[in-house]
DSSP file (Angstrom, degrees, kcal/mol; ACC not computed):
  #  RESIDUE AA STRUCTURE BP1 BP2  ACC     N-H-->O    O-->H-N    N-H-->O    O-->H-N    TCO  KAPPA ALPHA  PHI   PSI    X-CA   Y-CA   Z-CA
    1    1 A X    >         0   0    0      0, 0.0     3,-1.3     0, 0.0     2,-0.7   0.000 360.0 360.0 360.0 -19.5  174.0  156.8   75.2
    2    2 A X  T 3>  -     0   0    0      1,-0.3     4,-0.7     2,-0.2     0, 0.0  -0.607 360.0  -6.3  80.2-100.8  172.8  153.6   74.9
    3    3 A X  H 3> S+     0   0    0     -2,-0.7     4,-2.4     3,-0.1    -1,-0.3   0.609 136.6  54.6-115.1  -8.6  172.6  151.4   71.9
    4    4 A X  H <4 S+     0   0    0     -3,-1.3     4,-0.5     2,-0.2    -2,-0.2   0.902 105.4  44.7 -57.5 -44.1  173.9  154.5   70.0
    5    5 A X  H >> S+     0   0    0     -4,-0.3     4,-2.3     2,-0.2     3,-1.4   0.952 116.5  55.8 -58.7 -54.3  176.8  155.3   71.9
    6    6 A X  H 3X S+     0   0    0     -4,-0.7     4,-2.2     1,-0.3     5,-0.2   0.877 104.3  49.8 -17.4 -89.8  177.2  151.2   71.5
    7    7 A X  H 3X S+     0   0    0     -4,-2.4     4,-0.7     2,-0.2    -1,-0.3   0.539 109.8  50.5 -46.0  -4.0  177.0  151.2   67.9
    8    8 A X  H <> S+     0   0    0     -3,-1.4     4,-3.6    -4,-0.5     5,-0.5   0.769 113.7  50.1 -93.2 -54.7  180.0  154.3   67.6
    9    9 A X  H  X S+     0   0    0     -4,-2.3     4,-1.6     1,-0.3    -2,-0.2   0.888 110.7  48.3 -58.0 -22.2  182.2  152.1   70.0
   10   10 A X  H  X S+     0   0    0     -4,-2.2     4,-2.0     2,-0.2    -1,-0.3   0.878 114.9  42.0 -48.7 -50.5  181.6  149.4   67.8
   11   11 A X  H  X S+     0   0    0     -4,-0.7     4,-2.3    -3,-0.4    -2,-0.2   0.843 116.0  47.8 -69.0 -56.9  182.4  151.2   64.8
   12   12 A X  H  X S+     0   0    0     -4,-3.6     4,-0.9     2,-0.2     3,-0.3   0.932 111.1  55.1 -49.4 -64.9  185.5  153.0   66.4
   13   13 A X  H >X>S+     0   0    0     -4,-1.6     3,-1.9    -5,-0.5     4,-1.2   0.882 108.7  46.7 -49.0 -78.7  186.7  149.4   67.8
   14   14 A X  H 3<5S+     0   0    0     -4,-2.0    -1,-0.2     1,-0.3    -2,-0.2   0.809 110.6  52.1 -62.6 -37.6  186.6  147.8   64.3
   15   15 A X  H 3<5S+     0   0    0     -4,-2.3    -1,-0.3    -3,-0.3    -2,-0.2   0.918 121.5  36.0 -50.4 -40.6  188.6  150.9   62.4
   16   16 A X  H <<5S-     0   0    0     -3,-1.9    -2,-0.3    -4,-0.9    -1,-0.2   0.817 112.2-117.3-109.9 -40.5  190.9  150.6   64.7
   17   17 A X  T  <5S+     0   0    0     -4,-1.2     2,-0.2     1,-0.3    -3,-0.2   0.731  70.1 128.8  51.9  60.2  191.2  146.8   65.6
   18   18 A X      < -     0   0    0     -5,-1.0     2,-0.5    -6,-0.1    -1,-0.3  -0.706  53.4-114.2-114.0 152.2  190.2  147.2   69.0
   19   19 A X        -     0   0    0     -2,-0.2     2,-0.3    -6,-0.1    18,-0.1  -0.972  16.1-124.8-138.3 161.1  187.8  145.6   71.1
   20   20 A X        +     0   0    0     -2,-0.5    19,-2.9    16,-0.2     2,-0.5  -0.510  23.4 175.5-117.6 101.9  184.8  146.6   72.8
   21   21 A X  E     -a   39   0A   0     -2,-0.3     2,-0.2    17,-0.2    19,-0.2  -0.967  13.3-173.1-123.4 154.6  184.1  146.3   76.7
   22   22 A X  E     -a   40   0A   0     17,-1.7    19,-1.7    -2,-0.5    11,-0.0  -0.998  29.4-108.9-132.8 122.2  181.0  147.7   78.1
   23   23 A X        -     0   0    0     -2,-0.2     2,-0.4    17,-0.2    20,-0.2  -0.216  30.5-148.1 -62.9 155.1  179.9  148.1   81.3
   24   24 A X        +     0   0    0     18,-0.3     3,-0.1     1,-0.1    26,-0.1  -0.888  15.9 177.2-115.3 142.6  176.8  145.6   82.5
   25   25 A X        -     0   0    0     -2,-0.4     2,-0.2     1,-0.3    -1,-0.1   0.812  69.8 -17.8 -85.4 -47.8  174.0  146.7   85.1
   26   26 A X  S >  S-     0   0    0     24,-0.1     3,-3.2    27,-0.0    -1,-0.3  -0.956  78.4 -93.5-171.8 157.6  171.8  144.3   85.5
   27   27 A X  G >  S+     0   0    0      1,-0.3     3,-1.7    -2,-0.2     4,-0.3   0.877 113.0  78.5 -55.5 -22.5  171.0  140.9   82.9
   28   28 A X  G 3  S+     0   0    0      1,-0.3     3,-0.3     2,-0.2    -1,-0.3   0.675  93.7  48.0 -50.7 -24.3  168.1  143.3   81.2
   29   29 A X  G <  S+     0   0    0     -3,-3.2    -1,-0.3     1,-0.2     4,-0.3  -0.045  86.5  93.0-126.0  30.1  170.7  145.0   79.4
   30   30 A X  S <> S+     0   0    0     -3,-1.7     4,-2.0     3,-0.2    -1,-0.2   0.722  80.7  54.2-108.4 -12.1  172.8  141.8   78.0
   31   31 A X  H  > S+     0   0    0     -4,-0.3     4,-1.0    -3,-0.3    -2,-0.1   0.774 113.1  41.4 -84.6 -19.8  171.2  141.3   74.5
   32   32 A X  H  > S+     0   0    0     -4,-0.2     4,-0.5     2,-0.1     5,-0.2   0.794 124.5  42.6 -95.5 -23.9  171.8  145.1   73.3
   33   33 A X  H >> S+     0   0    0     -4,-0.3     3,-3.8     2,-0.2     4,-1.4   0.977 111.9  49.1 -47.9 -68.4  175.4  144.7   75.0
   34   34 A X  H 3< S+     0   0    0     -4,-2.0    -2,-0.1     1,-0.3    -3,-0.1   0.792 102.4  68.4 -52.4 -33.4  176.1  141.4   73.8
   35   35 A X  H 3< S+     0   0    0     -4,-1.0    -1,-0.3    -5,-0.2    -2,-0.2   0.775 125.5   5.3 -39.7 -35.0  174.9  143.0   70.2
   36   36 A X  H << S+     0   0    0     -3,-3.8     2,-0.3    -4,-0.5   -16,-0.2   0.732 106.8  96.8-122.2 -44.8  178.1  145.0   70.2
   37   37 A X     <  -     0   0    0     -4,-1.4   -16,-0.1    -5,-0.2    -1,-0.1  -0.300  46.2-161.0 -52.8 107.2  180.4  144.3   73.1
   38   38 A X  S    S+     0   0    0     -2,-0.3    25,-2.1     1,-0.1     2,-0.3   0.830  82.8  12.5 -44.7 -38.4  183.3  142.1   73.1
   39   39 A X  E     -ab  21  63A   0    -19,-2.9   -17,-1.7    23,-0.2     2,-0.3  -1.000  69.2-132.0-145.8 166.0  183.4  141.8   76.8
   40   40 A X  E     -ab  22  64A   0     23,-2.0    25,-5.3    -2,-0.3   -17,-0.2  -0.732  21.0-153.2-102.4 150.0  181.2  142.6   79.5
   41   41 A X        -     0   0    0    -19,-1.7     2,-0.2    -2,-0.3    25,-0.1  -0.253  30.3 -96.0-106.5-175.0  182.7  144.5   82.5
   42   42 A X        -     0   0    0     -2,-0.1   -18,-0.3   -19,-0.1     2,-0.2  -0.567  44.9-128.3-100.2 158.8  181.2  144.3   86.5
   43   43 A X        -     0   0    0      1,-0.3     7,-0.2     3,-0.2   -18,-0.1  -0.365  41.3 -71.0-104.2-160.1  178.8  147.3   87.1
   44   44 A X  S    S+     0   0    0     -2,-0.2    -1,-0.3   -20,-0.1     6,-0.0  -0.374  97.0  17.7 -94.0-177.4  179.4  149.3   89.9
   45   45 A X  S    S+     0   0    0     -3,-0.1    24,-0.1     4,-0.0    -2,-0.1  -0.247 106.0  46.5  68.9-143.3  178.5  147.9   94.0
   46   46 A X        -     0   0    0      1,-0.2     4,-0.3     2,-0.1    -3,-0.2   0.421  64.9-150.1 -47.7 175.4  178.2  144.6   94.6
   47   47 A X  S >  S+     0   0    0      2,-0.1     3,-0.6    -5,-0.1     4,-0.3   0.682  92.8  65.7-107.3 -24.8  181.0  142.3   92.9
   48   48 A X  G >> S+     0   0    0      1,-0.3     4,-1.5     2,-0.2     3,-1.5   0.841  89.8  65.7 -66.4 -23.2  178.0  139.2   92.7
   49   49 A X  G >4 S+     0   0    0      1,-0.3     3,-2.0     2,-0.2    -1,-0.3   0.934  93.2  52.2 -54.3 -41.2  176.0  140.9   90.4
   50   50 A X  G <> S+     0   0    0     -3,-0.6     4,-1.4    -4,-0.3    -1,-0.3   0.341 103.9  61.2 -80.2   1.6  178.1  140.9   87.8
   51   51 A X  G <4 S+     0   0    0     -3,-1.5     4,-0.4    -4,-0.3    -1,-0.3   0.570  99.4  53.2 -59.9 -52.0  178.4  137.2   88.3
   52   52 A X  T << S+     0   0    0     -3,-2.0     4,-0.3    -4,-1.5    -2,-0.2   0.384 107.3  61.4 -89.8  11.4  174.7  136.4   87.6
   53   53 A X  T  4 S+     0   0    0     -5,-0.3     3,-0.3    -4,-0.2    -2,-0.2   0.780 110.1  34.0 -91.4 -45.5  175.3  138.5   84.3
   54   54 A X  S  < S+     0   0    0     -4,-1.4     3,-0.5     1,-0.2    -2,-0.1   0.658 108.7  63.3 -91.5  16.0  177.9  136.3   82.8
   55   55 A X  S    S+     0   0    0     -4,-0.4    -1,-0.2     1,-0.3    -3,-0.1   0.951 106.0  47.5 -75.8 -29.1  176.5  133.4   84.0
   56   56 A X  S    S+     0   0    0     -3,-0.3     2,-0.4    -4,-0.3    -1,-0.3   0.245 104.1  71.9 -85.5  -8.9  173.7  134.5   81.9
   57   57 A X  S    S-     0   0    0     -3,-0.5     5,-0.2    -4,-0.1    -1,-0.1  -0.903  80.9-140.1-129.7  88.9  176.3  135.2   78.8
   58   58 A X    >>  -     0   0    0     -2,-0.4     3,-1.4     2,-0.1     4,-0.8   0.129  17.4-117.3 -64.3 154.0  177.6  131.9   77.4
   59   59 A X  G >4 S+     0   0    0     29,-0.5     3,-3.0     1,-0.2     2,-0.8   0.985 118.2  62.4 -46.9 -54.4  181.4  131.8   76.4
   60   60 A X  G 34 S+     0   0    0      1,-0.3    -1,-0.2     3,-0.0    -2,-0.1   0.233  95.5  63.5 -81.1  29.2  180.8  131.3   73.1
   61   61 A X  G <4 S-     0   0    0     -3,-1.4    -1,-0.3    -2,-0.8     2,-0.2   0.639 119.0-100.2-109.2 -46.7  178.9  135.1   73.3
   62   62 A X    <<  -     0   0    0     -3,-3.0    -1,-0.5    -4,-0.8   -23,-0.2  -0.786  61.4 -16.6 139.4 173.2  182.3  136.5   74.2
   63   63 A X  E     -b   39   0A   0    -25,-2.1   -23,-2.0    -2,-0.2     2,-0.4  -0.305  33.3-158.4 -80.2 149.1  184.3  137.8   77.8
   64   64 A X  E     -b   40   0A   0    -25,-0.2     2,-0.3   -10,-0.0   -23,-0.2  -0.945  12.6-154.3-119.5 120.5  183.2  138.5   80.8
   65   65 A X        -     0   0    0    -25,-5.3     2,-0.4    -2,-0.4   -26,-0.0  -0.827   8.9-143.0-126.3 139.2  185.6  140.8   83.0
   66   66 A X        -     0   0    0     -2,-0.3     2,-0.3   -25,-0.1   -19,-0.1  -0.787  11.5-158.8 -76.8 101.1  185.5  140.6   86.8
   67   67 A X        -     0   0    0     -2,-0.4     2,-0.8   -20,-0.1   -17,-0.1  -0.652   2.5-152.0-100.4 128.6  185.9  143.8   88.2
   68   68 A X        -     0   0    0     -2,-0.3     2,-0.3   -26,-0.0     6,-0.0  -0.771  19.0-149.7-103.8 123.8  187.3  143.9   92.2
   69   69 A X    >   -     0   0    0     -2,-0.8     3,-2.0   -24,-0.1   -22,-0.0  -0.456  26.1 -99.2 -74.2 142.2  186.1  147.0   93.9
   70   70 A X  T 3  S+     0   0    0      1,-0.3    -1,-0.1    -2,-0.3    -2,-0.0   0.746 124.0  28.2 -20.2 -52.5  188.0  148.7   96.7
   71   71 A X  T 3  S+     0   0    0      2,-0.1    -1,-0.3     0, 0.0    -3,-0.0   0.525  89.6 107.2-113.5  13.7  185.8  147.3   99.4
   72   72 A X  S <  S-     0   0    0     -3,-2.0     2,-0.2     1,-0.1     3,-0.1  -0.224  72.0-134.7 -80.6 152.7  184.7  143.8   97.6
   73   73 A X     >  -     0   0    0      1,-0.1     4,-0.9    -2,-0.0    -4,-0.1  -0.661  21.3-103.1-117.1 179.4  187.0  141.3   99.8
   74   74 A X  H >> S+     0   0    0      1,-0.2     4,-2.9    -2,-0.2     3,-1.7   0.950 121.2  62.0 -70.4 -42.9  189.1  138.4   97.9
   75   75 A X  H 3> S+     0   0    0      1,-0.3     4,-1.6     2,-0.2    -1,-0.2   0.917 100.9  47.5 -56.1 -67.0  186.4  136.0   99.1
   76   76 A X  H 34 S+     0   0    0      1,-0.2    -1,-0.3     2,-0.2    -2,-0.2   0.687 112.2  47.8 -49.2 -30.5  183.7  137.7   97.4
   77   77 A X  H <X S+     0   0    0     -3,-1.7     4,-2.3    -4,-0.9     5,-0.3   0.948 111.4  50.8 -63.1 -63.7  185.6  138.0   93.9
   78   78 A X  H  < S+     0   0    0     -4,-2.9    -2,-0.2     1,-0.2    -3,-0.1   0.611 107.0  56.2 -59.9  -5.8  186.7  134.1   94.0
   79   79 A X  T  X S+     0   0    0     -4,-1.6     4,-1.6    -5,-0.4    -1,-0.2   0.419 112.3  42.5-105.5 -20.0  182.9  133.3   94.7
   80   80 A X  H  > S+     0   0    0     -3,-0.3     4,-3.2     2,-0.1    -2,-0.2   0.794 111.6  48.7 -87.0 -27.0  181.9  135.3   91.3
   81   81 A X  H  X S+     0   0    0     -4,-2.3     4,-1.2     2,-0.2     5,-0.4   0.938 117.8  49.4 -79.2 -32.6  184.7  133.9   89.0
   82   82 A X  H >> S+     0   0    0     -5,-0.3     4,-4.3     1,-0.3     3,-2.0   0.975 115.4  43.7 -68.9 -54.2  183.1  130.4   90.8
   83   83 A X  H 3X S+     0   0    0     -4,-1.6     4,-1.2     1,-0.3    -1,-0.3   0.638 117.1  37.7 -52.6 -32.9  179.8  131.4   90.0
   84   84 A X  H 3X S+     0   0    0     -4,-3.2     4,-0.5     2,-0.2    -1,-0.3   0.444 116.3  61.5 -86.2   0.9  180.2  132.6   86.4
   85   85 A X  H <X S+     0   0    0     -3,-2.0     4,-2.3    -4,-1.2     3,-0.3   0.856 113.5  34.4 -93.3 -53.3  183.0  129.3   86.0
   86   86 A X  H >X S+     0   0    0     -4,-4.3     4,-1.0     1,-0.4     3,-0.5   0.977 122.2  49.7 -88.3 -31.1  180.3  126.6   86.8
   87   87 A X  H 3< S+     0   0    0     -4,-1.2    -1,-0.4    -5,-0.3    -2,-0.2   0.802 115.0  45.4 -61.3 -28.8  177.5  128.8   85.0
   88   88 A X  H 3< S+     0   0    0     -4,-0.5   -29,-0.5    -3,-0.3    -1,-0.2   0.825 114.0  42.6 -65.9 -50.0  179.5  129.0   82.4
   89   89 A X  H << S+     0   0    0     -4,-2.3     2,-0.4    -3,-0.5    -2,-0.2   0.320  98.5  92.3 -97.2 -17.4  180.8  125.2   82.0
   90   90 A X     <        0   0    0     -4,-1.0    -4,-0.0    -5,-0.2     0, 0.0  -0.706 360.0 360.0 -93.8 137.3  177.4  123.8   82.6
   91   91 A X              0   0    0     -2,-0.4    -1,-0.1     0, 0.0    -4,-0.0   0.784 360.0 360.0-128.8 360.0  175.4  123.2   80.0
């Protein structure tokens, strides 16, 4: 649905006092997220991607949540949280 669907969860979210995570794909699609979403989620397959998306999404923008997939190993999670930690922290 896009930036419509966006703007209903938004809407819904705020009636309610709720907040808004959205899944992320690829960084192309992080200024019309960021526009409504409280936090950005992992998209689906690799665990890293979603790692060069919030590195790309400052804290002060809003959360970014790590998702670990069934066949993603620990290693690979604790090397996204690293990556979005020091992208994050650097400035």
């Amino acid at each position: 649905m896009g930036g419509e669907g966006l703007q209903l969860l938004r809407a819904a979210a705020d009636r309610h006092g709720l907040l808004v995570v959205s899944e992320v794909m690829d960084q192309t699609q992080i200024p019309l997220v960021s526009e409504y979403a409280d936090i950005l989620a992992g998209g689906r397959g690799a665990t890293c991607r979603i790692s060069i998306c919030c590195a790309n999404w400052k804290p002060a923008q809003g959360r970014c949540l790590l998702k670990r997939g069934i066949s993603a190993t620990i290693e690979e999670l604790l090397l996204s949280a690293s990556t979005s930690w020091r992208a994050a922290t650097t400035t």
